[in-house]
C-alpha positions in Angstrom: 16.6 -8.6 -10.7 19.3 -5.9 -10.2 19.2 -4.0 -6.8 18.4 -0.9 -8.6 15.2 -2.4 -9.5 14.2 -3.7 -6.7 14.9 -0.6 -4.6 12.3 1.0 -7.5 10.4 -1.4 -6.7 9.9 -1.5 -2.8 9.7 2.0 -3.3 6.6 1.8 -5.0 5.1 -1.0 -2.7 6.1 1.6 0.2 4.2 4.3 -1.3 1.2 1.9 -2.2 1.3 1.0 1.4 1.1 4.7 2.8 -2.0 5.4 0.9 -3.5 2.5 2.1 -3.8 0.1 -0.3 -2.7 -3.3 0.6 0.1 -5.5 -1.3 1.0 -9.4 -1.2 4.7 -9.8 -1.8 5.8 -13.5 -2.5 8.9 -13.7 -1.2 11.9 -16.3 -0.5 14.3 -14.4 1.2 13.5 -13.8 5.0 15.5 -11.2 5.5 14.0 -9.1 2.6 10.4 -9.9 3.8 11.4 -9.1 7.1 12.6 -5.6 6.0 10.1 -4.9 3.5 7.0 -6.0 5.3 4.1 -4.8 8.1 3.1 -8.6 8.2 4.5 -12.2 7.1 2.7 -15.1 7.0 3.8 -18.8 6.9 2.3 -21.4 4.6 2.8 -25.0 4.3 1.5 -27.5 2.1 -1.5 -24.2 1.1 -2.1 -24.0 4.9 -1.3 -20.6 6.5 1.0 -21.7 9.4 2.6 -18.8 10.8 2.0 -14.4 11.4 4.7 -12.4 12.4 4.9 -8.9 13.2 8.5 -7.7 12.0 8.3 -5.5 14.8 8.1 -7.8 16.9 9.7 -10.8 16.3 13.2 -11.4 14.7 14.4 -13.2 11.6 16.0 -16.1 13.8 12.7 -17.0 15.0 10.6 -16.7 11.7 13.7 -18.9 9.5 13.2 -21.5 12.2 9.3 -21.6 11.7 10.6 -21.9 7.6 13.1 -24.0 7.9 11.5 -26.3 10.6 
């Protein structure tokens, strides 16, 4: 997918989002979670592992919970 559609995109989830309604993005890329998210959670194996708050934790730490 082209940037330009994913900024359409995320710019719908943000509005979605500001009016309340809750969205599950499936995402790969940490850093675009990270950016696009009020809330990521971890799974392994089907088991929820992990919650981060972007606001309060950092990339670094959520890859190495990935990646670990």
């Amino acid at each position: 997918m082209d940037i330009a559609n994913k900024a359409g995109i995320y710019h719908i989830i943000s509005d979605l989002a500001a009016h309340g309604i809750a969205v599950l993005m499936i995402c790969d890329e940490i850093e675009e979670a990270w950016y696009q998210s009020h809330r990521i959670l971890v799974m392994k194996q089907g088991e929820l592992t992990h919650s981060f708050l972007p606001d309060s934790s950092t990339q670094q730490q959520i890859a190495e919970v990935v990646n670990g």
